[in-house]
N, C-alpha and C positions, 0 to 999 in steps of 0.2 A: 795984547793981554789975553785975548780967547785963544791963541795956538799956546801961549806961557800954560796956560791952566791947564790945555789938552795933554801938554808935557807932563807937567805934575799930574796927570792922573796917571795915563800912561803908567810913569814911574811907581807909581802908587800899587798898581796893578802886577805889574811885576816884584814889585818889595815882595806884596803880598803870594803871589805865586811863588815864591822863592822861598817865604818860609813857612807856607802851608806844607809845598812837598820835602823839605827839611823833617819838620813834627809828623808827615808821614811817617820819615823815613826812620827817623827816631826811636817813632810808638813802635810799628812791626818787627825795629829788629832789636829793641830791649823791651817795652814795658807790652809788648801785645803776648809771649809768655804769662806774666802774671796776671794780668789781667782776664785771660782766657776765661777760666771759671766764672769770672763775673758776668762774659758777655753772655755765657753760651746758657749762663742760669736766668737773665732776663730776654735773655729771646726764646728759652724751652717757654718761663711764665709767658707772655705775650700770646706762645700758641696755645696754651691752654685756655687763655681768655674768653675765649667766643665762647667756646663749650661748655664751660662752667655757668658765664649768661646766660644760656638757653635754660639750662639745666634748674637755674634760680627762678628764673619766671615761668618754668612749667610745674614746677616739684614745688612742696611744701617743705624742704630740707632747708636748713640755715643757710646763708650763702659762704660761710667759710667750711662747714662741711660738705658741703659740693664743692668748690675748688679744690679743700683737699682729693677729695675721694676722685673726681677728675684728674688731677697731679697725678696721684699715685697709680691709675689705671696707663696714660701715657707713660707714666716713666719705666713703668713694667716693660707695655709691648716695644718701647724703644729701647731698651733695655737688653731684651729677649732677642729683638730683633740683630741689634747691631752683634753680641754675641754672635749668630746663627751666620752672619754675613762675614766677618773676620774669618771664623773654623771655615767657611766654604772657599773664604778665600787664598788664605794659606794653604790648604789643604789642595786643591786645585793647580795654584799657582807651582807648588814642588814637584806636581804627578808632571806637569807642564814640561819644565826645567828638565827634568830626568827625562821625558819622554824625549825631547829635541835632541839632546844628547846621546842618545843611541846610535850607534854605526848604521846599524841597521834604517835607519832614521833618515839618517844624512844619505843613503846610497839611492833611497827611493826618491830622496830631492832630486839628488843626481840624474837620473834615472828619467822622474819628470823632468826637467830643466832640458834635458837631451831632446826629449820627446817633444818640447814645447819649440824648438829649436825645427826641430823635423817638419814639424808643422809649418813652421813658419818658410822655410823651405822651399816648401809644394807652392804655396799659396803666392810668395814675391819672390820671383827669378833674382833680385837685384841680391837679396839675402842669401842666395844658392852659389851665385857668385864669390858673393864674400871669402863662405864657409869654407868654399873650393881651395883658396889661399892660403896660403902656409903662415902668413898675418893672421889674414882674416880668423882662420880656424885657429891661431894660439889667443888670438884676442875672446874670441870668446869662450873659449876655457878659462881664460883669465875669469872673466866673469861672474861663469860658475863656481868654480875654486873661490871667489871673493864672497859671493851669494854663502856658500855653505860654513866657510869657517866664520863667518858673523851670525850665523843659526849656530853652529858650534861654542863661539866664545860667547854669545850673549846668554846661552843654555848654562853654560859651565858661572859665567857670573852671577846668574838668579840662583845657580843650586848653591853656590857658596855662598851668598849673602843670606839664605835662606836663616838658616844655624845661627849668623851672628846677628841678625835681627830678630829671632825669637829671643837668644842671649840677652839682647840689649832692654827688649820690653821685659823681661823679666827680673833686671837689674833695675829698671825703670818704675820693678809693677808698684813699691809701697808708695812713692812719688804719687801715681797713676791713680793708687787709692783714696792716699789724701785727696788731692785734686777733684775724684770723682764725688768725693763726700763731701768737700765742700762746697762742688759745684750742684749736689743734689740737695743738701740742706736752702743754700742760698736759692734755689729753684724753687722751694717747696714755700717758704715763706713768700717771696717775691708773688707766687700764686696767690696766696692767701691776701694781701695787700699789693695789687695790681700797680696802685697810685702812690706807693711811697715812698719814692724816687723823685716822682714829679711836684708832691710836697714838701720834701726836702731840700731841695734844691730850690723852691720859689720860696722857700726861707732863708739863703744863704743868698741870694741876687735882690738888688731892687728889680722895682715892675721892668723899666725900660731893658737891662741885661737880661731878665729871664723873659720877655718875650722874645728879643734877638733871639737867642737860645731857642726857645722853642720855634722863631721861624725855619732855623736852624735844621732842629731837629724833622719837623716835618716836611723840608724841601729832600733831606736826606733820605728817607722814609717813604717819599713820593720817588723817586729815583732808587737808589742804591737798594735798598731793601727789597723793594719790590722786584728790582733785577733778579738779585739775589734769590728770592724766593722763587721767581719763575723759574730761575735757571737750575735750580731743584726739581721744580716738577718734569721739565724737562728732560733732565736727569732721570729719574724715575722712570717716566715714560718710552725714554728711548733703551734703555736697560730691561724694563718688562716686553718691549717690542721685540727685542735681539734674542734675549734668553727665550721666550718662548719661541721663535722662529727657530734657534740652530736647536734647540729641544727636537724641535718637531720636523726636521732633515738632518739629524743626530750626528751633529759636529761635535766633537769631544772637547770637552773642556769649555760647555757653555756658561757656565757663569763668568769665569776669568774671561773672557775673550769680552762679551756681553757689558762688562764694565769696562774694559781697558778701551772699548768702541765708544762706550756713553760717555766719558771721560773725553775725548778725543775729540768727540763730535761738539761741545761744551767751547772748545776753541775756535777762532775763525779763518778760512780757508780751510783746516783739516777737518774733515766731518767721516762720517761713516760710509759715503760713497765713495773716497777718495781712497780709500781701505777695500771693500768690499768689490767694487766696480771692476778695476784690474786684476784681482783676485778670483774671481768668479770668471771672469775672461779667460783667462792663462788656464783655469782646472778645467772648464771647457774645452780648450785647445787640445788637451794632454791627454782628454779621453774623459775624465770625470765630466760629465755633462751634465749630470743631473743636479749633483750638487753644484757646480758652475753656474749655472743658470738658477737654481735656489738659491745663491749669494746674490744673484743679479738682480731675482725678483725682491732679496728684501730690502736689499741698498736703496731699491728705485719705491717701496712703499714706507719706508721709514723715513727717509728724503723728502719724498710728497707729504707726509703726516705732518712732518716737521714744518716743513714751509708752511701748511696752512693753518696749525695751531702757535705757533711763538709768536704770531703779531697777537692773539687772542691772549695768551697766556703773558707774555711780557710785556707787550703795546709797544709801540712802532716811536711813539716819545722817550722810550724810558733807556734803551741802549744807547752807546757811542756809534760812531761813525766805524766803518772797519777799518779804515786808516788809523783814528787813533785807537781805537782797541790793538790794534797789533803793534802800534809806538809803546802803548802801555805794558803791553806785554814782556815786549823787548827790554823797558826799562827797566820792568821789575826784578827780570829772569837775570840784569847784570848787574845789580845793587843786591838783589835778595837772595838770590839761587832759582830754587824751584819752585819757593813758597812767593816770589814773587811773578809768578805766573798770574799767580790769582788775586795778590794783593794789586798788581799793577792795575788792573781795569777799575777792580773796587777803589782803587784811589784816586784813579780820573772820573770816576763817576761822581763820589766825596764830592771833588772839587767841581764838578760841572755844577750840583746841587748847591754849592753852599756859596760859588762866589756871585752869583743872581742878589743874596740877601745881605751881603757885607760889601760886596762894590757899587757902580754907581749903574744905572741901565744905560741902555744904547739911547732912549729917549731924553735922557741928561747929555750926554755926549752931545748929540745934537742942538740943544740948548745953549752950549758952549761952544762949539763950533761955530754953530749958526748955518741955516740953510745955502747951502753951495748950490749955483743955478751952473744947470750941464753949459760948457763951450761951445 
């Protein structure tokens, strides 16, 4: 009877896994479109919350006029902000594109790539050998010929995509507007009434479903969100790390690069030393030392920064394993596309949080098993 019932949970368990990641699959690739504007206006309200508190218990102003007046100051500098981030990026990302593409461009890779080669040379006989070979030496021209026409076609693909994705957001822009306005309207009142969501909905459930629900919501909350959020600040921090470093050893093109590192660093195994570290190496090798060893010195303090703030900033409970975060990733990336990069983790995380509060704990398991004495 106690291994039947272990069966049926089991089963239980997997039903349920089975059509949790289904209604993932579902929400992301039809209804998380429409619904966008709704999320993104109760989680702008949410971060207004705090501030506006403050603001009610120090100030004599009414409390829906400070949440306005709150709202409307965020929604400004975010506003302003993202504006000012898009133009640097666009703008940035085409000088980029055009710059790579230059003959002249590709000749100095060439040029280095030879040099790095030379290097390599002097320093392991076993590679002098090679080079010596009528193999050896076509093999690595292969190489370099491979190196350069993938800086060549990936240059020529960002300049052409350039055009038809400004094209598309501007086909896109009245869409874009709606959207913005309604997501700014529904932001602006959700500020104003923090809680009336949470009244609403504990008027449409009985007691027992709406506190499921909210155990729900706050296992979610405690997990997902707060990843979420870390991995923003995160974010932030390793993008203001970068940008002010290649500013300050005057790498061209620090914004763009600065993000395309923080973005990068965000996933696991690929970080910004994995980038930086051989990069720095090889400009070393080829003669640039200074800047070499200035990629090398920031790879190795933005690396250290990192490791000692992300257990601080996201806590050592709240992430997956990296094993499944790279399963999650993988399965996003071939059910979703790109957008399942990031839906994929968020969804195993979803599901780490929420099946604690709908299934049975491992202290029931045991229960039903019954204790097993070792052999």
């Amino acid at each position: 009877m106690k291994d039947k019932d272990l069966l049926i949970k089991w089963c239980s368990r997997g039903a349920f896994l089975a059509v949790f990641l289904i209604l993932i699959y579902l929400f992301f690739k039809w209804l998380f479109p429409i619904f966008f504007p709704f999320i993104l206006a109760y989680g702008f309200s949410r971060l207004v919350k705090r501030p506006s508190e403050l603001i009610v218990r120090r100030t004599p102003l009414p409390e829906k006029v400070s949440r306005g007046a709150v709202f409307i100051f965020f929604a400004s500098a975010v506003g302003t902000v993202i504006f000012l981030l898009v133009r640097q990026l666009f703008s940035e990302a085409g000088e980029l594109a055009r710059h790579l593409g230059e003959p002249s461009v590709l000749e100095g890779y060439a040029e280095s790539f030879d040099g790095f080669v030379s290097s390599l040379r002097e320093k392991f006989p076993f590679i002098k050998r090679l080079s010596e070979k009528a193999d050896g030496s076509s093999y690595l021209s292969g190489i370099r010929d491979y190196l350069l026409d993938g800086i060549k076609n990936g240059a020529a693909g960002i300049s052409s995509r350039i055009p038809s994705a400004a094209a598309d957001i501007l086909s896109y822009l009245p869409k874009l507007l709606f959207s913005g306005i309604v997501t700014v309207i529904l932001a602006f009142y959700l500020s104003l009434e923090p809680d009336l969501i949470g009244r609403s909905v504990s008027k449409l459930l009985d007691k027992k479903s709406y506190l499921t629900l909210y155990s729900i919501g706050q296992a979610v909350k405690k997990s997902t969100l707060s990843y979420l959020k870390g991995s923003a600040v995160l974010l932030v921090m390793t993008f203001a790390e970068l940008f002010l470093a290649f500013t300050l050893i005057r790498v061209r093109y620090a914004f763009v690069l600065a993000l395309g590192l923080a973005l990068a660093d965000l996933l696991p195994v690929i970080g910004v030393g994995t980038v930086l570290f051989p990069v720095g190496g090889i400009m070393a090798l080829t003669g640039d030392s200074r800047t070499g060893l200035s990629l090398i010195a920031v790879a190795a303090a933005v690396t250290l920064l990192r490791q000692l703030t992300e257990p601080k900033i996201i806590g050592r409970s709240v992430g997956l394993h990296p094993v499944y975060m790279i399963l999650s990733i993988y399965a996003g990336s071939r059910l979703l596309g790109f957008i399942g990069i990031i839906v994929g983790p968020i969804a195993a995380m979803t599901l780490s949080a929420v099946y604690p509060v709908l299934m049975p704990s491992q202290k029931e398991d045991a229960a039903v098993v019954g204790e097993r004495t070792p052999r």
